[in-house]
C-alpha positions in Angstrom: 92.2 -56.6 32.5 89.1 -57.4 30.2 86.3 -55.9 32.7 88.4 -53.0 33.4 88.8 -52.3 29.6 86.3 -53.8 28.2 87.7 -54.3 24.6 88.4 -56.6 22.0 92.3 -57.3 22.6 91.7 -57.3 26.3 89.3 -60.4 26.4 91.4 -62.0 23.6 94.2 -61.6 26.3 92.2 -63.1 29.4 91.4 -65.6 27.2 94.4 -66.6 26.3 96.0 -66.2 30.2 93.9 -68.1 31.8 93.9 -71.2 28.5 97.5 -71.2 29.3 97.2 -71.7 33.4 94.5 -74.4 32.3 97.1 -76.1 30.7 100.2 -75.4 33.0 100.7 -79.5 33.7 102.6 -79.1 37.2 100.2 -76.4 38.5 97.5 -78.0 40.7 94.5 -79.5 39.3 92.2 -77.5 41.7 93.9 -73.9 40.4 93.8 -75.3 36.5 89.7 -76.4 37.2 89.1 -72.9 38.4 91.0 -71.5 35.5 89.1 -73.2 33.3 85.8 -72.1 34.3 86.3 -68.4 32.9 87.2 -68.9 29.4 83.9 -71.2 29.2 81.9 -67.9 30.4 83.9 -65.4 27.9 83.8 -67.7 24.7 79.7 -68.2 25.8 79.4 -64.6 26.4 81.4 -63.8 22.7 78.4 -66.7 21.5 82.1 -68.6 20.5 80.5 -72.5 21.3 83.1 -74.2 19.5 85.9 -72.3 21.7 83.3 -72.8 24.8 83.1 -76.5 24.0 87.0 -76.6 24.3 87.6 -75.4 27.3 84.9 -77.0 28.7 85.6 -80.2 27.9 89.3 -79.4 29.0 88.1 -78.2 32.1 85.9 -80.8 32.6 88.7 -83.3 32.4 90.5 -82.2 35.4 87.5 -83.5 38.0 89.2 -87.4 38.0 92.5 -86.2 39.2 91.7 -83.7 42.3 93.4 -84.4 45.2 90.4 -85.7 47.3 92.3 -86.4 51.0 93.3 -83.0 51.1 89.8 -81.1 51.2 87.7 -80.8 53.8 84.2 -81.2 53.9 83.1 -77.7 53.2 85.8 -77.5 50.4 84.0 -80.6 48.6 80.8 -80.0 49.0 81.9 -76.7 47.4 83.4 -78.6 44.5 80.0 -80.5 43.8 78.3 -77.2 43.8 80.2 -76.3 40.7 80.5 -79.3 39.2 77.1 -79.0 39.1 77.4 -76.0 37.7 80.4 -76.8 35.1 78.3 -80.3 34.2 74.7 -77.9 33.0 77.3 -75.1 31.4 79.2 -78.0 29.2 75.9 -79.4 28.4 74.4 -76.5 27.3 77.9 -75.3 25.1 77.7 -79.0 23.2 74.5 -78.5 22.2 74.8 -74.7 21.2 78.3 -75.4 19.4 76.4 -77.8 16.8 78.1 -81.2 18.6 75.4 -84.2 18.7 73.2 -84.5 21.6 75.2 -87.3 23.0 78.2 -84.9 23.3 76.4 -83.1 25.6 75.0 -86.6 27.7 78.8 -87.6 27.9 79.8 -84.1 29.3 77.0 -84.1 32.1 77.9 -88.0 32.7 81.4 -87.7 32.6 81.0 -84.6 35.4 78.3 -86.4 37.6 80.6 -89.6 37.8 83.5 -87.8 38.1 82.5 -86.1 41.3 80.9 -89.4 43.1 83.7 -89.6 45.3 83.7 -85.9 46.7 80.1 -87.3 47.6 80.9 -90.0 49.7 82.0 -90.1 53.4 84.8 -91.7 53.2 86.6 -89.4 50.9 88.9 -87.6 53.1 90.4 -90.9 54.4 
């Protein structure tokens, strides 16, 4: 709805759909970790760090608890693309959002551990 409108009220609203399926508890963590990753890019794009920093670090929290067994190979390596990704964007929103430098160390660490075992061979057993 936001790119098609473009307004105020319209990225308030995506904003505020996709923070709520980030949070939805019973969905999968895969769907919440991908909702997650669009409210970091709109509160970044509004320059909105301290909003960013939420939702990344909420975002970010959801890596521990994927269901590893039931990805194949492609799938994960997928996954550590973006974590990649996620990792650099939640670094970069701690620092701009004023939080010390070590909040944005924990985020990066926190992701890069996190994602070890999508690295490792033996995952899907």
């Amino acid at each position: 709805m936001y790119r098609r409108k473009g307004s105020e009220l319209g990225l308030d609203a995506a904003i505020h759909q996709f923070r709520e399926s980030l949070n939805h508890h019973t969905s999968r963590a895969l769907d919440r970790l991908s909702s997650g990753v669009l409210p970091i890019n709109l509160h970044a794009k509004a320059r909105n760090w301290l909003l960013a920093h939420r939702s990344a670090s909420a975002t970010v929290s959801l890596i521990p608890i994927l269901t590893i067994r039931s990805l194949g190979t492609s799938y994960r390596l997928n996954l550590l693309t973006e974590g990649a990704d996620l990792a650099s964007d939640a670094t970069v929103i701690a620092l701009m959002s004023e939080k010390p430098p070590y909040e944005g160390i924990r985020l990066w660490n926190f992701v890069v551990e996190s994602s070890r075992p999508l690295s490792t061979k033996h995952a899907h057993l």
